[in-house]
C-alpha positions as CSV (number, residue, x, y, z in Angstrom):
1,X,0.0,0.0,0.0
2,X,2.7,2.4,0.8
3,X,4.8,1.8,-2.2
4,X,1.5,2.5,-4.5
5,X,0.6,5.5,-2.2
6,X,3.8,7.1,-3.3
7,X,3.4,6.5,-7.0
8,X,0.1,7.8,-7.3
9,X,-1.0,9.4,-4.5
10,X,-4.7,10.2,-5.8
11,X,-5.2,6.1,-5.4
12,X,-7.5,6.5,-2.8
13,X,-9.7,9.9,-4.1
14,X,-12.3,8.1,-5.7
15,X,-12.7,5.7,-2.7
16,X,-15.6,6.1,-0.4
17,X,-14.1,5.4,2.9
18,X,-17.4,3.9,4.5
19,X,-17.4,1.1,1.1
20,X,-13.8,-0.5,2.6
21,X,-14.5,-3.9,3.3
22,X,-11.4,-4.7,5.5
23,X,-11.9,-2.0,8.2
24,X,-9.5,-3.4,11.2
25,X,-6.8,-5.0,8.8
26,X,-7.0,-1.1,7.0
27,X,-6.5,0.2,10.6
28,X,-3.7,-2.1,11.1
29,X,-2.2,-1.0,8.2
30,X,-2.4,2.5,8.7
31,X,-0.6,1.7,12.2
32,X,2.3,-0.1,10.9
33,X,3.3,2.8,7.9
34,X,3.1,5.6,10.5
35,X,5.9,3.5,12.2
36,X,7.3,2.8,9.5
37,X,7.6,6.4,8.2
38,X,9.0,7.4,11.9
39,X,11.8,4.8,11.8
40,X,14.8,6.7,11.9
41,X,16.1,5.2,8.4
42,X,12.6,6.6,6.7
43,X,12.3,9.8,8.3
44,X,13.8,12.0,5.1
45,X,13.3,15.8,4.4
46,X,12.6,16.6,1.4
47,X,10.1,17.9,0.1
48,X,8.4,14.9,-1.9
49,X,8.5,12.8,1.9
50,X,7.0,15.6,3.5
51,X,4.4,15.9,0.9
52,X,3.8,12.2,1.5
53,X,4.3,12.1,5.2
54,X,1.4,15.0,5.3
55,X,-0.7,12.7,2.6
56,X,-0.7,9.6,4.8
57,X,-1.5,11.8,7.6
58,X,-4.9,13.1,6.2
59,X,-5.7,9.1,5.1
60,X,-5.1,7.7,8.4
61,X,-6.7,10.7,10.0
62,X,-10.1,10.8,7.6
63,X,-9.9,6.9,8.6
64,X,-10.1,7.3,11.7
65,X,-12.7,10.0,12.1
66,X,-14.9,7.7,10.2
67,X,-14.2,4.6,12.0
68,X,-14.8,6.3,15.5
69,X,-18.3,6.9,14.0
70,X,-19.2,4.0,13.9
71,X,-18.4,2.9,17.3
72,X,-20.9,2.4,19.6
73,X,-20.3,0.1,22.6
74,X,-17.2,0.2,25.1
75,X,-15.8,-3.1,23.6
76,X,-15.4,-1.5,20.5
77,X,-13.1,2.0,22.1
78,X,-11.0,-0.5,24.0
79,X,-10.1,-2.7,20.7
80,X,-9.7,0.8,18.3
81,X,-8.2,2.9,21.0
82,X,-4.5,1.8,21.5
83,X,-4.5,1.2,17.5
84,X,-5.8,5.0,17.1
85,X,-3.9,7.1,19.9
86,X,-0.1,4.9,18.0
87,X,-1.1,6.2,15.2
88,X,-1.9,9.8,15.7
89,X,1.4,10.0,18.3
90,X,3.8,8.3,15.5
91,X,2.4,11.3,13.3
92,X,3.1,14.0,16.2
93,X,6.6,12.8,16.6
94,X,6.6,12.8,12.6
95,X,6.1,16.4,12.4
96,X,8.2,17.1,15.6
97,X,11.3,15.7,13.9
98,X,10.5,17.6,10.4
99,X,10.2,21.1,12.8
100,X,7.0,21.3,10.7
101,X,5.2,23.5,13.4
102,X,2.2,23.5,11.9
103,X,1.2,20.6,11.1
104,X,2.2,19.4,14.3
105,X,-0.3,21.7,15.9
106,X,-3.1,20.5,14.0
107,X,-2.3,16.9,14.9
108,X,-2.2,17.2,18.4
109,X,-5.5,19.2,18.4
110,X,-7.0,16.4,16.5
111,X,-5.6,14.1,19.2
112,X,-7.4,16.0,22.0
113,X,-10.8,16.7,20.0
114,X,-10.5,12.6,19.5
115,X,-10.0,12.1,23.0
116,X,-12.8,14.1,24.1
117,X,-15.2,12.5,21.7
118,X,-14.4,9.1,23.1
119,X,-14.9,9.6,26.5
120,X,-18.0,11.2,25.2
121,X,-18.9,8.1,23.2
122,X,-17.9,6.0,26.3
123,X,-20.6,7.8,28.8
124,X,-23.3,7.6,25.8
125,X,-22.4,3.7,25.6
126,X,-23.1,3.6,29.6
127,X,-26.9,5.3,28.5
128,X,-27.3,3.1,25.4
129,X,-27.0,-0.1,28.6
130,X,-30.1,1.3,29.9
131,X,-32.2,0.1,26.8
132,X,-31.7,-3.7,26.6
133,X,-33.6,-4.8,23.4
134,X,-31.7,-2.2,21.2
135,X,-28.8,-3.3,23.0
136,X,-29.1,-7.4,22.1
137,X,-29.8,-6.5,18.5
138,X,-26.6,-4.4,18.7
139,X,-25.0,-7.1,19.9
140,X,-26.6,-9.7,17.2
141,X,-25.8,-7.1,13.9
142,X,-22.5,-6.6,15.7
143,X,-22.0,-10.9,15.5
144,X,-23.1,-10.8,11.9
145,X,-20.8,-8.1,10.9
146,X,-18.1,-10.3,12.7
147,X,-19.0,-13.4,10.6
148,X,-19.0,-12.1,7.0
149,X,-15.5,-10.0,8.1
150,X,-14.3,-13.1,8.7
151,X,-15.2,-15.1,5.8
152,X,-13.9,-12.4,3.5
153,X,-10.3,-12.9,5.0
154,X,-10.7,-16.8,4.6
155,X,-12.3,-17.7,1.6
156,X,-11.9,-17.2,-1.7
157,X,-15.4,-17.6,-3.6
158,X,-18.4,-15.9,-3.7
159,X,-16.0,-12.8,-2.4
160,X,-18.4,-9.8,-4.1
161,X,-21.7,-11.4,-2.5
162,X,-19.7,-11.4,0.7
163,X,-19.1,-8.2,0.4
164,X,-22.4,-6.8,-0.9
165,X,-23.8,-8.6,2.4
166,X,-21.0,-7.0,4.6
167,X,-21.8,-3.8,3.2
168,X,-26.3,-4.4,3.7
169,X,-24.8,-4.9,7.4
170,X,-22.9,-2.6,8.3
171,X,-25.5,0.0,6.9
172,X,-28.5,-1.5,9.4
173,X,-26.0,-1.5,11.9
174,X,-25.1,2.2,10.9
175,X,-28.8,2.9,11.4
176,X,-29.0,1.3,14.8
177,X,-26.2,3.4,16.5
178,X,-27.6,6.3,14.7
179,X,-30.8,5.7,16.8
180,X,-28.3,5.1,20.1
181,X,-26.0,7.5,20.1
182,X,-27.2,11.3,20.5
183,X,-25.1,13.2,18.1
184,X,-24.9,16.8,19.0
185,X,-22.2,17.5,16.3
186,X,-19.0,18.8,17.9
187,X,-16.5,16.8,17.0
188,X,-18.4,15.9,13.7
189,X,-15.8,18.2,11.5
190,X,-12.8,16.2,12.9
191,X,-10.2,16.4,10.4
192,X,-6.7,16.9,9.7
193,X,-6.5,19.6,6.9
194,X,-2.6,20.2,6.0
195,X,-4.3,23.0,3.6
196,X,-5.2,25.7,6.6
197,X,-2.4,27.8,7.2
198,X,-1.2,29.9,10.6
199,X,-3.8,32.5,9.8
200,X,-6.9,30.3,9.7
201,X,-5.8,28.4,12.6
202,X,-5.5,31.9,14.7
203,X,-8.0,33.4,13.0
204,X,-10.3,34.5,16.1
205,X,-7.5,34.8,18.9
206,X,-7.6,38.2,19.7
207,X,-4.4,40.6,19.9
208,X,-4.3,40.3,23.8
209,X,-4.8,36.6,23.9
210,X,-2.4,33.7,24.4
211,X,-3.4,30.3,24.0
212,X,-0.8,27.3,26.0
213,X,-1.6,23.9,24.6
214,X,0.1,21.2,26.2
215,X,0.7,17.3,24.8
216,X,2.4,14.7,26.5
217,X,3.9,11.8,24.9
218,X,6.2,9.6,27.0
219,X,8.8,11.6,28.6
220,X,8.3,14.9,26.4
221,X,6.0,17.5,26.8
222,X,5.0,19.7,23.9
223,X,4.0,23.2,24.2
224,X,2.3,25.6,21.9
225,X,2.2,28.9,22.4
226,X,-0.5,30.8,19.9
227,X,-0.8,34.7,19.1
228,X,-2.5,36.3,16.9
229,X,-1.0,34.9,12.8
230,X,1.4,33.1,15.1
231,X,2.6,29.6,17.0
232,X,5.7,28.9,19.0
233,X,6.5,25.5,19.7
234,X,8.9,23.7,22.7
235,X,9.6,20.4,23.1
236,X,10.8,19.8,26.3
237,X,12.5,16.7,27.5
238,X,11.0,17.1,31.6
239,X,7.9,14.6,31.9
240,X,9.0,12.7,34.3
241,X,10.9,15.5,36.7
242,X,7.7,17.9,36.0
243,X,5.1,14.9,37.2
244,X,7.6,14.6,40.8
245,X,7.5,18.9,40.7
246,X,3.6,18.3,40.4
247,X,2.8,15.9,42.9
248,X,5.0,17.6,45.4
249,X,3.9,20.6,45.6
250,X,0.1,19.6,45.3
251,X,0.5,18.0,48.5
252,X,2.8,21.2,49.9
253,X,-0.7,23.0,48.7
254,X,-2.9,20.3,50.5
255,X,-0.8,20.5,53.9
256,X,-0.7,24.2,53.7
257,X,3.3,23.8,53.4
258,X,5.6,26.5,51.3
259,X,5.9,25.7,47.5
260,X,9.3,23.9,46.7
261,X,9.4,23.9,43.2
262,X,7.6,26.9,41.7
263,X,10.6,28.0,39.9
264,X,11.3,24.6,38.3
265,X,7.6,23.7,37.0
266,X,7.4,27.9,35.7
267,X,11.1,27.1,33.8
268,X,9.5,23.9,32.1
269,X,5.9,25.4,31.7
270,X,6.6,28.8,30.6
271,X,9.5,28.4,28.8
272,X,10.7,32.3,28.2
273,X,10.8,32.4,24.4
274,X,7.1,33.0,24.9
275,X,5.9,36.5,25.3
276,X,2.7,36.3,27.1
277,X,-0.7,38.5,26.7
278,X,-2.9,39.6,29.2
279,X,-5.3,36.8,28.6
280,X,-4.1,33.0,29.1
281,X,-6.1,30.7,27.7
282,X,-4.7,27.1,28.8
283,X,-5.2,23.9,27.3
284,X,-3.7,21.2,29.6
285,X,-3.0,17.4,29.3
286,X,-2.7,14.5,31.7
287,X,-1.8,15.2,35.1
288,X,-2.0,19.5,34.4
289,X,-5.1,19.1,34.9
290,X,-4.6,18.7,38.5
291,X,-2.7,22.1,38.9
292,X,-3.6,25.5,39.2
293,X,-1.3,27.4,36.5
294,X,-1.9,30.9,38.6
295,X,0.4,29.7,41.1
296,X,3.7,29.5,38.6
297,X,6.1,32.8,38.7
298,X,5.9,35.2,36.1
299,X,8.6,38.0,35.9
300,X,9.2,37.3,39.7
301,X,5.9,37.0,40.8
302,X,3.0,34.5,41.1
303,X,0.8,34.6,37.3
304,X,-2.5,35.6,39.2
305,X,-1.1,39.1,39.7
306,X,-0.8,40.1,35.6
307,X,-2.7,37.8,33.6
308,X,-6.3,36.8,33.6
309,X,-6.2,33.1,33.1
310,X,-9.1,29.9,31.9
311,X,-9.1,26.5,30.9
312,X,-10.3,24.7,28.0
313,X,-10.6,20.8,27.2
314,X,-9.7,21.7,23.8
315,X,-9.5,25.0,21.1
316,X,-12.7,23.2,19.4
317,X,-14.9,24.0,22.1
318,X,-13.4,27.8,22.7
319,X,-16.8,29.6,21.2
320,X,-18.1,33.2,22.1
321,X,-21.3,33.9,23.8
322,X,-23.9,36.8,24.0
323,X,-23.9,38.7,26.4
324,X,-28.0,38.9,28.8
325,X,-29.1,41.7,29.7
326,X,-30.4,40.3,32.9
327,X,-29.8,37.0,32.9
328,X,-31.8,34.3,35.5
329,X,-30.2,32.3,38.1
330,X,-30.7,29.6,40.1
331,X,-29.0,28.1,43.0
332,X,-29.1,25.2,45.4
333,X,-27.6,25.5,48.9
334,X,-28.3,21.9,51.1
335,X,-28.7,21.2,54.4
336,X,-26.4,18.6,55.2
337,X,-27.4,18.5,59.4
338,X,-28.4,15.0,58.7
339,X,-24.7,13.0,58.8
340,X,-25.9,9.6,58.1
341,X,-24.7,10.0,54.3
342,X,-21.4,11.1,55.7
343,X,-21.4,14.4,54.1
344,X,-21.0,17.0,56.7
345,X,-22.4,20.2,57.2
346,X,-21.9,23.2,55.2
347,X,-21.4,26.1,57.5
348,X,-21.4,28.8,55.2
349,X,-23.1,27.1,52.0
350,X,-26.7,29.4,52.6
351,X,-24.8,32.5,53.5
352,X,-23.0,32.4,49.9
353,X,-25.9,31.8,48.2
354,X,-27.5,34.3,50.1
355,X,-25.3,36.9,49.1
356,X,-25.2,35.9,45.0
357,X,-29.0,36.0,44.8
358,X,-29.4,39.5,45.8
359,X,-27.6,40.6,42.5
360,X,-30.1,38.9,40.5
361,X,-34.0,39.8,40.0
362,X,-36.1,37.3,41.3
363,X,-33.6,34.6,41.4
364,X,-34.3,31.0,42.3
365,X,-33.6,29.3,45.0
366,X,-33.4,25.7,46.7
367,X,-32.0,25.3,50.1
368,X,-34.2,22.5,51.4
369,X,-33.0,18.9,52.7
370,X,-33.3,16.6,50.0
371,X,-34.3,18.0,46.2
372,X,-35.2,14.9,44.2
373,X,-33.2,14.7,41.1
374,X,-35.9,14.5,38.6
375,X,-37.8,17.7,40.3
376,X,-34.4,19.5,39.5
377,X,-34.1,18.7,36.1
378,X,-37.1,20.4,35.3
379,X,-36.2,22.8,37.8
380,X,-33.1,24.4,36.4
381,X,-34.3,24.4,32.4
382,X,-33.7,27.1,30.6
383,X,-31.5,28.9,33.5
384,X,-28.8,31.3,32.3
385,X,-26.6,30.6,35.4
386,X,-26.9,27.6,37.9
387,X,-24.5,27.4,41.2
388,X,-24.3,24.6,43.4
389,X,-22.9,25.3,46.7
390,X,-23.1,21.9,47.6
391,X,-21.1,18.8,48.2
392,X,-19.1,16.9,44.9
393,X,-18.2,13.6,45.5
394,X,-15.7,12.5,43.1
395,X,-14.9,8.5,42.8
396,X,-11.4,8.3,41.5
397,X,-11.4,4.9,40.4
398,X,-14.9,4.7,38.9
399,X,-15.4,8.2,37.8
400,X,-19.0,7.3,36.7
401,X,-20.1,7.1,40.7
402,X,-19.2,10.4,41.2
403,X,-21.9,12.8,41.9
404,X,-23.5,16.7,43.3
405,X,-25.5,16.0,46.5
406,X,-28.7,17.7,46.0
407,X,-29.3,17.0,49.9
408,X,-28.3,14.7,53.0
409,X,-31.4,13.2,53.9
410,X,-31.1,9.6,54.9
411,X,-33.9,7.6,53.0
412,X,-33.5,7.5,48.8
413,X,-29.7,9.0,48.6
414,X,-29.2,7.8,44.7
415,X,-33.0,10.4,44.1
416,X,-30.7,13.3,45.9
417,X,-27.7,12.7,43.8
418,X,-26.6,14.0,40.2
419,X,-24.1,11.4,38.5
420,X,-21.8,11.9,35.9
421,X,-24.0,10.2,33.9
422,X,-27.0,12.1,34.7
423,X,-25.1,15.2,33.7
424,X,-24.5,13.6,30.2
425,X,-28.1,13.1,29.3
426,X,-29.2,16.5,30.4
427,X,-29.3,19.5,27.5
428,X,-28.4,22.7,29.7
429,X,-27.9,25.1,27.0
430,X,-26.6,27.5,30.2
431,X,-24.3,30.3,30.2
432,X,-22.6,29.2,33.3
433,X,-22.2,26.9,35.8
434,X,-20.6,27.5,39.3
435,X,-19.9,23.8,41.4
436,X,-18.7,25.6,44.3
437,X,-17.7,22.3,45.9
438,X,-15.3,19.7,46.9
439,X,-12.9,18.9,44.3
440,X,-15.0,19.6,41.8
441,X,-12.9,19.7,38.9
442,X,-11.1,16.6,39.4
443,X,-11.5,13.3,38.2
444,X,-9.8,9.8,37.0
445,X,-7.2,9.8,34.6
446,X,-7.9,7.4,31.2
447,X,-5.7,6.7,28.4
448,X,-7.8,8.1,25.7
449,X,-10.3,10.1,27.6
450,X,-8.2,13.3,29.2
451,X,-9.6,13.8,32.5
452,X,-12.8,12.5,33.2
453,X,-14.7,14.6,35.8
454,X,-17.9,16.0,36.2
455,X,-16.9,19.7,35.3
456,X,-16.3,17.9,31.8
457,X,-19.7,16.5,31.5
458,X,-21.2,20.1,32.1
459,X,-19.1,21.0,28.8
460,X,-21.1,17.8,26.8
461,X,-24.2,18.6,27.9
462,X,-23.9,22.3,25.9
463,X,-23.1,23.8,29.4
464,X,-20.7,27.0,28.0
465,X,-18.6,28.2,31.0
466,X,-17.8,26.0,34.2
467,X,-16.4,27.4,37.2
468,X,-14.6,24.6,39.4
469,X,-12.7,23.3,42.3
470,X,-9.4,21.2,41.9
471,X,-9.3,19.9,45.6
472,X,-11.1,19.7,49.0
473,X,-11.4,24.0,48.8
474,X,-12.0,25.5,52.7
475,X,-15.9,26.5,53.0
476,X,-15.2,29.7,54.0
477,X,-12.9,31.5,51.9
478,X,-14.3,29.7,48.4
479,X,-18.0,31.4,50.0
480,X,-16.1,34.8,49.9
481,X,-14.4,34.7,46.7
482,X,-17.3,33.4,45.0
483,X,-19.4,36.3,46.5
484,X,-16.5,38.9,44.7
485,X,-16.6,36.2,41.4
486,X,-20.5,37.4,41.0
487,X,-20.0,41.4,41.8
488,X,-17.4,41.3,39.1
489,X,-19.2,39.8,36.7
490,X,-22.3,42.2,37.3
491,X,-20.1,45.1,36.5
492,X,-20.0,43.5,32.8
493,X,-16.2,42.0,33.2
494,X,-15.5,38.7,31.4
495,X,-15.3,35.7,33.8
496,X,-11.5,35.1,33.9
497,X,-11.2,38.9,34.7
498,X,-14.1,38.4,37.6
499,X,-12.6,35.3,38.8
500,X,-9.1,36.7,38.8
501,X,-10.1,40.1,40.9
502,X,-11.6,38.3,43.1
503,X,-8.7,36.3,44.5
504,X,-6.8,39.5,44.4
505,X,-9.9,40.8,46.8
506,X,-9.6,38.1,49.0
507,X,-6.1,38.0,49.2
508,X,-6.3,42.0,50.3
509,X,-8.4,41.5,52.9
510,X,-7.5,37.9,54.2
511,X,-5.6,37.4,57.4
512,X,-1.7,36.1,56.2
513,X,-2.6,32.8,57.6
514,X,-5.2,32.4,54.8
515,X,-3.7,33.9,52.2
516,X,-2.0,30.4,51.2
517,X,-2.8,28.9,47.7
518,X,-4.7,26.7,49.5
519,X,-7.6,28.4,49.7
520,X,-7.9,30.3,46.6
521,X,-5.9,28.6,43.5
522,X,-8.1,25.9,43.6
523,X,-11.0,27.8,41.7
524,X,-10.5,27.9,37.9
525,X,-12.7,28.5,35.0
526,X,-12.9,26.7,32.1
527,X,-14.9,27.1,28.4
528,X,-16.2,30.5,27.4
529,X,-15.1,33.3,29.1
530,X,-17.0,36.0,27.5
531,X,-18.9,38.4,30.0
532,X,-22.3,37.6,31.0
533,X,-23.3,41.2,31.8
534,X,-23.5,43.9,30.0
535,X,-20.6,46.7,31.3
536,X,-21.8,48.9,34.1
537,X,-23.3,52.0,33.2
538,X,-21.2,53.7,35.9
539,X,-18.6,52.9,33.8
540,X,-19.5,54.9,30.9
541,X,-20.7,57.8,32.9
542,X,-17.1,57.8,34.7
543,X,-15.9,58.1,31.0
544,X,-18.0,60.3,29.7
545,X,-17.5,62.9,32.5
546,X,-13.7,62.2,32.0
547,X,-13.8,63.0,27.9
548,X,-15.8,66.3,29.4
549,X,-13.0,67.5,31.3
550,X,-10.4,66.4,29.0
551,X,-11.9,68.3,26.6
552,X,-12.1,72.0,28.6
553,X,-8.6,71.1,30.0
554,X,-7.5,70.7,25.6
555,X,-9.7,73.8,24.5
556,X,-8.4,75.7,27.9
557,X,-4.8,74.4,26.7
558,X,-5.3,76.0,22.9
559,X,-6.9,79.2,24.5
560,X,-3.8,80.1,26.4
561,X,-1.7,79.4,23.8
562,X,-3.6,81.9,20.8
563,X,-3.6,84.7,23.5
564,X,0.6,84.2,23.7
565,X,0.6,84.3,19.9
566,X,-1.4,87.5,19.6
């Protein structure tokens, strides 16, 4: 295949790729020449390689996005899934070693649009359980499929009935999963298009933005720094000594202990050929997402201080909002006094809520014992902002038990609790939503899936803009800076900008012994981070009076000056 590729490299043009008969032996195939091509005796730069290199790369790519469309059961990610990620990481280490920049950005962002749109396919496969006849024929099609794959590899008559039958299959079986899976279209443009060039790809980054994308394959970790009609890339040779940096210092934050290795994580995730805007936009990988980036040093001080900084899963789902002119809200504040559920009482839960509602008109409020799940549902459709100040439970080894308590009461704890896989089937449509819990923003790490957690299952179920915890965040001082979060964003600032002044406010007024990153660099926001509100109309008044006196002070200026002339 690879030596005809290369000869004639419109072969495959003409070829629908849902008519290949020999899907996993293609996939296989596909596999072994992106190893091939990365061998160190095949990696050659000139031009007519690259060319190909680039060529093979859109194959296996289109191949792939079309396979993963037709998976629809959790058998079927674990068997694709290894074959896929060795694939699209041979082609990332490709494009490294060329110092082909952009291409190599455009890979690794179809590496993490993938990943998301597999763990999304994995929680929709978890739903799909739930209905067991379309699930057995599934199963039976699936069989079928199996059979005539089969025979098509073994025998060697009858081969274009065989495949006219393969073919009537895998269409009904197309059909089915088109029934099963709920296809809200994200990730349905996934593609590798070596065509787009630096401007297309930067096309709506703004001139005071920068984007930091992070990949991780084995020991390296590539970063991407994009500006405006611009990308910088480092590859840095520091997994493994960044992932001890990491873990130390997260349990320095934990234990309330000084930060030991600030310096070393900012040299290796900062690197300072990048000149940073005002607005960060970070796209982690792996572990990162477990640290707050706010906490690294920037020109000798801590990155909260200059830069307004969010979180995204992925550039694919950066996407700008409108802004309400009075948006609703609705918020849910438990009473946990009940401890048999071993969640215990939140002492200044209501008082936070309390103080967030009274910027809204005619908010809406629960802050009974015990809201049953499916009377919240309805509950919070349609809502422009919903806050939970609440308790998340996060299950690191089964990420699919973790939950929001919507009360403590004793009898029927699974009608009072919102699973991750609740959250997937819901269609929120809101602006933003606050978990102002435990660890909210956590989760378990997959191969495959980036970080599973429930903050990510906001994003699937058209949630814009999450605001988030990363560990067990103190009661009080999370109530406080979430109260400063809301009266920034009422004054019409974006919600990095909100978020940001109002650790600075905290950290003004806070006693030194609770001025640690502890209690405040555990917030982030992630998704859109355009403002809710509209700007103040303060503000504009403040202006306007200011271009007044401006202009006497200018007219008073140019009076002066004719009466010296005459």
């Amino acid at each position: 295949i690879l030596k005809v590729y290369l000869n004639n490299k419109s072969i495959f043009d003409n070829v629908p790729i849902n008519s290949i008969s020999y899907e996993q032996q293609l996939l296989e195939t596909l596999e072994l020449i992106s190893t091939f091509l990365l061998s160190k005796n095949n990696v050659v730069t000139t031009p007519s390689s690259k060319d190909s290199i680039k060529a093979f790369a859109q194959l296996s790519f289109n191949y792939i996005n079309h396979k993963r469309k037709l998976i629809s059961n959790h058998d079927d990610i674990l068997i694709s899934l290894n074959s896929f990620n060795k694939t699209i990481n041979n082609y990332i280490e490709l494009f490294s070693t060329l110092e082909d920049d952009l291409n190599l950005y455009k890979t690794v962002e179809f590496a993490k649009s993938f990943s998301l749109e597999f763990a999304k396919l994995k929680n929709e496969s978890l739903q799909r359980n739930k209905n067991q006849d379309l699930k057995y024929k599934e199963i039976l099609l699936k069989s079928v499929i199996n059979t005539y794959e089969y025979k098509l590899t073994n025998e060697t008559s009858n081969l274009t009935s065989l495949q006219d039958s393969l073919l009537k299959y895998k269409k009904e079986y197309s059909n089915l999963t088109s029934k099963l899976i709920s296809n809200d279209n994200t990730f349905d443009d996934l593609q590798f298009d070596n065509k787009s060039d630096i401007h297309y790809l930067t096309k709506d980054i703004s001139h005071n933005e920068s984007i930091l994308n992070y990949y991780i394959i084995e020991d390296d970790i590539f970063i991407f720094h994009l500006t405006k009609n611009n990308i910088q890339v480092e590859k840095i040779n520091q997994n493994n000594n960044l992932r001890r940096y990491l873990l130390e210092d997260l349990s320095n934050i934990n234990n309330r202990k000084p930060l030991e290795f600030s310096k070393e994580m900012s040299s290796i995730l900062l690197p300072a050929s990048f000149q940073l805007r005002k607005k960060i936009t970070i796209i982690p990988d792996s572990y990162l997402f477990y640290f707050p980036f706010e906490i690294l040093i920037h020109k000798n001080e801590y990155l909260l201080l200059n830069k307004n900084i969010s979180y995204i899963h992925s550039e694919k789902l950066i996407e700008s909002n409108t802004i309400s002119k009075d948006p609703n809200f609705f918020g849910i504040a438990p009473d946990f006094n009940e401890n048999c559920v071993g969640l215990k009482p939140l002492q200044f839960n209501l008082q936070e809520l309390n103080n967030i509602s009274k910027l809204f008109n005619s908010p809406k409020l629960s802050i009974e014992n015990g809201t049953i799940k499916s009377d919240f549902e309805a509950q919070i459709k349609d809502e422009n902002i919903i806050h939970f100040a609440t308790h998340v439970k996060l299950n690191e080894s089964d990420s699919d038990k973790s939950y929001i308590a919507l009360g403590g009461k004793c009898e029927d704890t699974l009608k009072t609790r919102i699973y991750l896989r609740d959250l997937i089937s819901y269609d929120l449509k809101s602006d933003l939503v606050v978990l102002s819990g435990c660890d909210s923003g956590l989760g378990e790490l997959v191969n495959g899936e980036g970080l599973t957690s429930l903050s990510k299952s906001l994003f699937y179920s058209n949630v814009k803009s999450v605001v988030s915890t990363l560990w067990k965040v103190n009661d009080n001082s999370t109530s406080e800076i979430m109260t400063y979060f809301y009266e920034n964003m009422r004054k019409g600032h974006s919600k990095n900008k909100a978020l940001k002044e109002a650790k600075l406010t905290y950290l003004s007024k806070a006693d030194p012994d609770y001025q640690h990153p502890y209690y405040w660099s555990g917030i982030i926001a992630m998704g859109d981070m355009s403002p809710i509100f509209p700007k103040s109309k303060k503000n504009y008044i403040i202006i306007f009076i200011g271009m007044i006196f401006l202009f006497i002070i200018v007219r008073h200026y140019f009076k002066n000056k004719n009466r010296l002339a005459d």
